[in-house]
LUMTORLUM-769275 format. One record per residue (C-alpha): residue in one letter; x, y, z. Coordinates in Angstrom, 1 decimal, decimal comma. Example, Ala and Ser with C-alpha at 12.3 -4.5 7.8 and 13.67 -1.06 7.14 Angstrom:
// residues 2
> type  px  py  pz
> A  12,3  -4,5  7,8
> S  13,7  -1,1  7,1
// end
This chain:
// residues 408
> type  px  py  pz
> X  -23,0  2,6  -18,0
> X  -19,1  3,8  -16,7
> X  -18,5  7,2  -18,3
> X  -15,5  8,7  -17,0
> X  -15,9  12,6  -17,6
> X  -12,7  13,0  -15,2
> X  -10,6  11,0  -14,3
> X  -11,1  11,7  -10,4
> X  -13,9  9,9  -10,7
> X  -12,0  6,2  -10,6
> X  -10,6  4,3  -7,8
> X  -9,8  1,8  -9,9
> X  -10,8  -0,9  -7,4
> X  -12,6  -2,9  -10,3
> X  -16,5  -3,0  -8,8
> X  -17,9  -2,5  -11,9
> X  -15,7  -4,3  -14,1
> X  -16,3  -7,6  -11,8
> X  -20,3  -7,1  -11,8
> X  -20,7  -6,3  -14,8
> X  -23,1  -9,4  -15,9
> X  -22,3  -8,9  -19,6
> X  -18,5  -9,2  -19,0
> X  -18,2  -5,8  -21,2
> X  -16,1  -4,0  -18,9
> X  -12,6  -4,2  -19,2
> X  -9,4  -1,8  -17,6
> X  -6,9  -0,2  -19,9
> X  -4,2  1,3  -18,5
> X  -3,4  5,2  -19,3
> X  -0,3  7,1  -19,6
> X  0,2  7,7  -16,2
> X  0,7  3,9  -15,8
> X  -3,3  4,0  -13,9
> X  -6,0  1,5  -15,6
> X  -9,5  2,8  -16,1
> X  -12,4  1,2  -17,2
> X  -13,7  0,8  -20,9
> X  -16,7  -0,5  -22,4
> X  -17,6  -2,1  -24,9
> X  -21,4  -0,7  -25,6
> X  -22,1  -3,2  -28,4
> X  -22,4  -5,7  -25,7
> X  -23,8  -3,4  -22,6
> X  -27,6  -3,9  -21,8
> X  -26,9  -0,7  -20,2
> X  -28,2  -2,6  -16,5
> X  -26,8  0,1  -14,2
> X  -24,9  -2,3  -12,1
> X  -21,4  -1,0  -13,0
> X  -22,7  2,7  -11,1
> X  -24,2  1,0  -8,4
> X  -21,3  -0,7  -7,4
> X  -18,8  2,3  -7,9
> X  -17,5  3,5  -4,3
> X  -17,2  7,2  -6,0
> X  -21,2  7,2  -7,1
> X  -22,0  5,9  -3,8
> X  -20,1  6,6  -0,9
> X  -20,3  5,5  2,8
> X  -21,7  6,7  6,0
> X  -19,2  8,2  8,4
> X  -19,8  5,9  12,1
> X  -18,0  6,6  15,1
> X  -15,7  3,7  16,1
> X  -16,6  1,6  18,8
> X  -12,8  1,6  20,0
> X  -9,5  2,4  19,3
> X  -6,5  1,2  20,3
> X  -2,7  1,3  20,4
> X  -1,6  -2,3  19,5
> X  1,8  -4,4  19,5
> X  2,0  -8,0  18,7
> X  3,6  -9,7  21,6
> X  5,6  -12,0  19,2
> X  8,7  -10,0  18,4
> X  9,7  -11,6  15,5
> X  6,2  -11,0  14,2
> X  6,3  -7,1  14,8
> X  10,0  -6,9  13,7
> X  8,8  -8,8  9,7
> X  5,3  -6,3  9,8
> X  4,8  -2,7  8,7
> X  4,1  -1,2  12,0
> X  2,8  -3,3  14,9
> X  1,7  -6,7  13,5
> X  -2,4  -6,5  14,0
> X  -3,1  -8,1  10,5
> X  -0,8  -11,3  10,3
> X  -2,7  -12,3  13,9
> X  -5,9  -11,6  12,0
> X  -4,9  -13,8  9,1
> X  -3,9  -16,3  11,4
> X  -7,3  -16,4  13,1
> X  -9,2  -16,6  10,0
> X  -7,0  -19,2  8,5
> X  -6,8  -21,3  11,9
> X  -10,5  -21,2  11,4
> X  -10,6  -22,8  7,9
> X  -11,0  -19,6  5,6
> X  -9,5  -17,1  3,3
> X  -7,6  -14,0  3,7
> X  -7,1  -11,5  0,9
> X  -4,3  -9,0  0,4
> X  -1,6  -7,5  -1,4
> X  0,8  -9,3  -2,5
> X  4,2  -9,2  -5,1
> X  3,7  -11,5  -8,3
> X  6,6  -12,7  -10,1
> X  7,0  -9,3  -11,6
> X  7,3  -7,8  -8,3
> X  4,1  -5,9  -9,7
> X  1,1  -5,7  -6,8
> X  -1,8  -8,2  -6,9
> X  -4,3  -8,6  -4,5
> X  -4,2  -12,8  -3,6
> X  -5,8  -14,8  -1,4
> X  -4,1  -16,8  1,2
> X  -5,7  -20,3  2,6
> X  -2,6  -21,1  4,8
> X  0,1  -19,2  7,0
> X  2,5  -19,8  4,3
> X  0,6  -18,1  1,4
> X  -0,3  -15,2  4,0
> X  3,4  -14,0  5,0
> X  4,0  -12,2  1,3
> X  0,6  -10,1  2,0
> X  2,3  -9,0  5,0
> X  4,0  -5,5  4,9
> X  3,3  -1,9  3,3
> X  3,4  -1,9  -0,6
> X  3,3  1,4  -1,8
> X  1,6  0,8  -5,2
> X  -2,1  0,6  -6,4
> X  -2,3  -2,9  -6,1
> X  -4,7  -4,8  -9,0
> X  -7,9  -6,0  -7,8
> X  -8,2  -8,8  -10,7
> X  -11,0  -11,3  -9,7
> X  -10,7  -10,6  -6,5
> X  -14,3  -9,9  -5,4
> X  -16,1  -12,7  -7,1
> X  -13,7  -14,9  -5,3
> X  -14,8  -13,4  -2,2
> X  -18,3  -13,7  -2,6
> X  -17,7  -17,2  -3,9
> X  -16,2  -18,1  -0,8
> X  -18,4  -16,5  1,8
> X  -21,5  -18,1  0,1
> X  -20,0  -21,2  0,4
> X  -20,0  -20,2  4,6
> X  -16,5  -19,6  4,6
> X  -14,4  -17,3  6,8
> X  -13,3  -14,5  4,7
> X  -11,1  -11,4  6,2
> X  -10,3  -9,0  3,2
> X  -7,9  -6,0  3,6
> X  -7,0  -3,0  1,6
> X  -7,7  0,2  1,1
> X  -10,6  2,5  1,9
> X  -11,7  2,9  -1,3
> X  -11,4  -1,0  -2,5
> X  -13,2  -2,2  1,1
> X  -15,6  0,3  -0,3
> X  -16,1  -0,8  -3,8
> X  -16,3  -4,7  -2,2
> X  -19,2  -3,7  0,1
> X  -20,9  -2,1  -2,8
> X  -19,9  -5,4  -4,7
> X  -21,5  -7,2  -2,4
> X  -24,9  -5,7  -1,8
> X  -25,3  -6,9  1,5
> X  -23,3  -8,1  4,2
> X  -22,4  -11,5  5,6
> X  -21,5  -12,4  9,2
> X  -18,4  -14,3  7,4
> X  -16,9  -11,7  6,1
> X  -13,9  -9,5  8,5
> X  -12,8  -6,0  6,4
> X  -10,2  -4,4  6,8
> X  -8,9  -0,8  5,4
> X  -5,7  0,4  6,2
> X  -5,5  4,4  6,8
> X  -3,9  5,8  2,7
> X  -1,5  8,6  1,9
> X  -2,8  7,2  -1,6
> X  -1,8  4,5  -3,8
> X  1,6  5,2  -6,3
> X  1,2  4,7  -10,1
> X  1,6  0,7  -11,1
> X  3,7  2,0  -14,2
> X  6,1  4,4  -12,4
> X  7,0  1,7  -9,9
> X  7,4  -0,7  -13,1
> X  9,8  1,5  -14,6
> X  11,4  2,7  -11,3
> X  12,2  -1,2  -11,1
> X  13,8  -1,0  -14,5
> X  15,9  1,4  -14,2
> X  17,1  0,3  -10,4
> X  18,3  -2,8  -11,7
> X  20,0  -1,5  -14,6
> X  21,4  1,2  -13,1
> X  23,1  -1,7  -10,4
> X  24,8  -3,3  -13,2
> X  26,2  0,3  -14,8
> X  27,6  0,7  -11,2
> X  29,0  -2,7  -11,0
> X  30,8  -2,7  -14,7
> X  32,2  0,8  -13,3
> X  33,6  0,1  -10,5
> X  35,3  -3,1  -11,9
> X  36,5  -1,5  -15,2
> X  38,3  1,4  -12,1
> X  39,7  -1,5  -10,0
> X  41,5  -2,9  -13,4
> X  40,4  -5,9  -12,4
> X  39,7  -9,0  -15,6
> X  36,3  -10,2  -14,7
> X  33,5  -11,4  -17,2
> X  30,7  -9,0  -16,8
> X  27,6  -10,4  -16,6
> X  24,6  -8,9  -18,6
> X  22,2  -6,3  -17,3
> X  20,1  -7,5  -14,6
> X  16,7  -8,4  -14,7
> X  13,8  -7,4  -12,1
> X  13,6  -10,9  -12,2
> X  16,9  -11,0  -10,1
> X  15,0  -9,6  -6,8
> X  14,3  -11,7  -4,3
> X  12,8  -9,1  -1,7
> X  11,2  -5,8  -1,7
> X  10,7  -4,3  1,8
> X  9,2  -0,3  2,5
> X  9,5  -1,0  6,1
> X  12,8  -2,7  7,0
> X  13,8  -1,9  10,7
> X  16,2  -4,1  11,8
> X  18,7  -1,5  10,3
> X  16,7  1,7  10,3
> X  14,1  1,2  12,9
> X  10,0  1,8  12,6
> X  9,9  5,7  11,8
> X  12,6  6,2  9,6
> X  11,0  3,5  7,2
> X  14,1  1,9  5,5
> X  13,7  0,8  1,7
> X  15,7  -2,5  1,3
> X  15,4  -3,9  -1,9
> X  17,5  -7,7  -2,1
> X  19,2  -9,6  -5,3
> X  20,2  -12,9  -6,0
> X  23,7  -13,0  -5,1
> X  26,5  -15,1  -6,9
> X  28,5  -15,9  -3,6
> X  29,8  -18,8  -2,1
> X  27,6  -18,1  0,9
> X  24,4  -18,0  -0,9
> X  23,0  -14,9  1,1
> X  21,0  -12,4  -0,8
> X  22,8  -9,1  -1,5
> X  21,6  -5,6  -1,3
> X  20,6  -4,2  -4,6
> X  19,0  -0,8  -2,6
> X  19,1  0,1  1,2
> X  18,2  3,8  1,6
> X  16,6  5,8  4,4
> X  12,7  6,2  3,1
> X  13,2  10,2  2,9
> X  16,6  9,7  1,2
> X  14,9  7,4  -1,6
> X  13,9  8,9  -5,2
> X  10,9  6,4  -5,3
> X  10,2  7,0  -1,6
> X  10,4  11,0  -2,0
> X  8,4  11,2  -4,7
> X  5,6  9,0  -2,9
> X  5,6  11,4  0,3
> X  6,1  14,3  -2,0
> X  2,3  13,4  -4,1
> X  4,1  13,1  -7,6
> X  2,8  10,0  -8,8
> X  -0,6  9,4  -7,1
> X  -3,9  8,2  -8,7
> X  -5,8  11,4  -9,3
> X  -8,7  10,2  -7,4
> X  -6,5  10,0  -4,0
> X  -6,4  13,9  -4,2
> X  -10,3  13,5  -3,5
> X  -10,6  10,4  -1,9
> X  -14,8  8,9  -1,4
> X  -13,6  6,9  1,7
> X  -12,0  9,3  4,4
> X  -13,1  9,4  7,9
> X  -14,2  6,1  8,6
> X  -16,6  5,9  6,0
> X  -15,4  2,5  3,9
> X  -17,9  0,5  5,9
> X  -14,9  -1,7  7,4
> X  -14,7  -3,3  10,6
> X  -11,0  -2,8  11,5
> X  -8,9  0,1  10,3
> X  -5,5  -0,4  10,6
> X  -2,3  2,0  10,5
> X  1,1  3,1  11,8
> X  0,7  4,8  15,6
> X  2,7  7,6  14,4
> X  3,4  10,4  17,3
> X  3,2  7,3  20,4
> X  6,5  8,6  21,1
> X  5,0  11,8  22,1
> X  2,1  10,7  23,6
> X  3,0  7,3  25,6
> X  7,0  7,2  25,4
> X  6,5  4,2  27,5
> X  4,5  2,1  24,7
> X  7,2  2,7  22,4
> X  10,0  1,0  21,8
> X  11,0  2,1  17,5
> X  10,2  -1,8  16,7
> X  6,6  -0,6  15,8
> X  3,2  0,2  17,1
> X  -0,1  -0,2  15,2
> X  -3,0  2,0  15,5
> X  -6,9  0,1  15,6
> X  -9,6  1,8  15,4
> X  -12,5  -0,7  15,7
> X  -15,9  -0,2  13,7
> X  -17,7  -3,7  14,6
> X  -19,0  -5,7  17,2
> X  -17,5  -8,3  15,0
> X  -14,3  -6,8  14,6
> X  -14,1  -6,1  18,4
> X  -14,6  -10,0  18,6
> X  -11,7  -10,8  17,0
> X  -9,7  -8,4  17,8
> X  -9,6  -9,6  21,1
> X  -9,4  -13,1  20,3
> X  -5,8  -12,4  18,8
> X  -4,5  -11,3  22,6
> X  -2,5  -7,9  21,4
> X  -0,6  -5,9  23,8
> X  -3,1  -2,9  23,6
> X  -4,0  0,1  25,1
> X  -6,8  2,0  25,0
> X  -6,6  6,0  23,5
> X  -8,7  8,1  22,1
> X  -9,9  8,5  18,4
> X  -8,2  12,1  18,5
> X  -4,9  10,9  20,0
> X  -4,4  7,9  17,4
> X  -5,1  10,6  14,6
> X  -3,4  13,3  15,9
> X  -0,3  12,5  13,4
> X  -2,3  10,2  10,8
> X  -4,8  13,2  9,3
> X  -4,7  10,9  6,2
> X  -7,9  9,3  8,3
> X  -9,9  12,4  7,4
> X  -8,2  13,9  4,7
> X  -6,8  13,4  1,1
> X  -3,8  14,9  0,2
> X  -3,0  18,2  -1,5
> X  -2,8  18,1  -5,4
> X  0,6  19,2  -6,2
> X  1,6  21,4  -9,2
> X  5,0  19,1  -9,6
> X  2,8  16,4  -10,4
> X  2,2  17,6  -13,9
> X  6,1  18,4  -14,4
> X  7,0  14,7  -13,1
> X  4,6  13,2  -15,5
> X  5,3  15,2  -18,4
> X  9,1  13,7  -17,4
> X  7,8  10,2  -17,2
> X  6,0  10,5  -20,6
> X  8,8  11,5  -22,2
> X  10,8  8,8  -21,1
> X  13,6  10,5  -18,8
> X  14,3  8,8  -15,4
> X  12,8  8,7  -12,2
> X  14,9  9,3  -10,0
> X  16,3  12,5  -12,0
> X  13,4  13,9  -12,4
> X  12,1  13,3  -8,6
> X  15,3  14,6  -7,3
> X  14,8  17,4  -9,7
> X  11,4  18,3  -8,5
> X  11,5  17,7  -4,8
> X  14,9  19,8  -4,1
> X  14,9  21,6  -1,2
> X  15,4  25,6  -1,6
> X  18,7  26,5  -0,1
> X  16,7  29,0  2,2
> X  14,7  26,3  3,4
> X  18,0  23,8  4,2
> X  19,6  27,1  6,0
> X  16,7  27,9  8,4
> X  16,7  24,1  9,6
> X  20,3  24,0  10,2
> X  19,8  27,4  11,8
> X  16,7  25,7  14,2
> X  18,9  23,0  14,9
> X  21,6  25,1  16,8
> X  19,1  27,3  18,6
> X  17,0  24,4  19,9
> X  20,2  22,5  20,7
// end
């Protein structure tokens, strides 16, 4: 039976909860806007199967990859709409082409994160892109197994630890089935980015009412908007801010004549209070300051992430439109990975991880993680309370500044 003594000790990627063959698992979600499981013991026959399938009980086997690459997708518009070089929407192609399933994260109608399956190239654009929240896992894994019983084509991505927990799922593996992890800073809170939402799109209409209430102009002010007037979420725009300086664009329905979407948020990722308190380790699961799936040890056959530090190492590969970094585990991956006809290069494991140490490490527990939840509790606002906490010391500002004129 589950028995959470810490709360490191969940990934939250549901194993357990969709093994279980008494259905008396079920997630509850805590304070910190995380779910954890619960059980109802009346109804466990105490089977074991919820800790044999859990990725922290049983952890992976590190493997050396087979090869690693720095990847581009040669259709442009394809790169410009991904995260960083496109490798996974020509992988969900493939897989669909061949008559199966892809499954991803994806926005609901909330603009919450779901994992979804996609059976055709329209249904697998929205799993395109980064989403920095844990995404829920749902029924995710018994549709998988479902499907690749049935000798369907199934390519699953996520992260480390949920490729972990479906391979523990699982039990054994199938030749039908493609994983996919993608390297993890670690996964946000679901209930911070809930409320973040909230308070974006009410704090857009304050603005608005403002600003008209200054101009003296006589307009009818609409209510507060809803989350449910976004029509786009985007981590990693570029066509404004480029690849590395990850743009945060987030889109509204807009009442002009034009019909064109207007911008509700467009910030510079570092210049975000969402965004700074995501690279800043304020609002992550606890178990992503001790991750069980580092170092290549997820049992995946493609790991996929951003080729961050190309421009240092082969200027000529980049162009800031984005460059993807593979590092391939399987014969099977290899396979399809070179089905899809990248523009790739081969590098070394050491030069594609060079910048991305989240490969082999977790991050560093943060005091200000306690402060910004004991904020979030309480009720006060994000982005006060991240600006608050991740304030750079004057010193600090001065010596860059100072850096900056010496090194010209």
């Amino acid at each position: 039976m589950i028995k959470l003594s810490v709360k490191e000790d969940c990934c939250g990627c549901g194993a357990c909860l969709q093994r279980c063959p008494r259905h008396c698992i079920f997630f509850k979600e805590d304070k910190e806007g995380f779910l954890y499981p619960l059980v109802d013991e009346s109804n466990c026959i105490d089977c074991g199967l919820c800790e044999k399938v859990c990725p922290v009980i049983n952890r992976g086997e590190c493997n050396e990859p087979l090869y690693v690459y720095a990847v581009k997708n040669r259709n442009e518009r394809i790169r410009l709409n991904s995260s960083s070089g496109g490798v996974f929407y020509s992988l969900g192609k493939y897989v669909i082409q061949k008559g199966g399933v892809v499954f991803g994260a994806a926005y609901d109608d909330k603009w919450e994160v779901r994992h979804q399956k996609a059976e055709s190239m329209d249904t697998l654009e929205p799993l395109m892109r980064s989403k920095y929240v844990q995404s829920r896992i749902g029924n995710t894994f018994v549709e998988v197994e479902t499907f690749l019983k049935q000798g369907k084509l199934v390519l699953f991505t996520g992260t480390s630890c949920q490729i972990l927990g479906l391979k523990n799922f699982l039990r054994h593996e199938y030749e039908n089935l493609l994983t996919v992890d993608v390297i993890c800073h670690g996964v946000p809170s679901p209930g911070v980015w809930r409320k973040f939402l909230m308070e974006l799109t009410h704090l857009q209409s304050h603005k608005t009412a403002l600003c008209e209430v200054a101009g003296k102009k006589t307009v009818l002010l609409s209510s507060p908007e809803s989350i449910s007037a976004i029509t786009d979420i985007n981590f990693r725009e570029k066509e404004k801010y480029g690849w590395k300086k990850f743009g945060f664009v987030v889109l509204k329905k807009s009442v002009s004549k034009t019909g064109e979407n207007s911008v509700l948020l467009s910030n510079i990722f570092s210049e975000d209070p969402y965004s700074r308190g995501f690279v800043n380790n304020l609002f992550m699961r606890p178990s992503c300051y001790a991750c069980p799936a580092k170092g290549g040890t997820c049992g995946s056959d493609v790991t996929m992430a951003d080729f961050w530090g190309i421009q240092k190492l082969y200027p000529d590969f980049d162009d800031d439109k984005g460059v993807s970094l593979a590092i391939i585990h399987s014969l099977k991956g290899a396979d399809i990975f070179n089905t899809c006809n990248f523009e790739s290069m081969p590098v070394t494991l050491e030069e594609g991880t060079r910048f991305n140490q989240s490969y082999y490490h977790s991050m560093e527990m943060t005091s200000k993680r306690a402060l910004f939840f004991a904020d979030f509790i309480k009720g006060k606002k994000i982005r006060e309370t991240v600006m608050r906490l991740t304030r750079r010391p004057v010193k600090m500002v001065v010596k860059q500044i100072i850096r900056k004129i010496i090194c010209g």
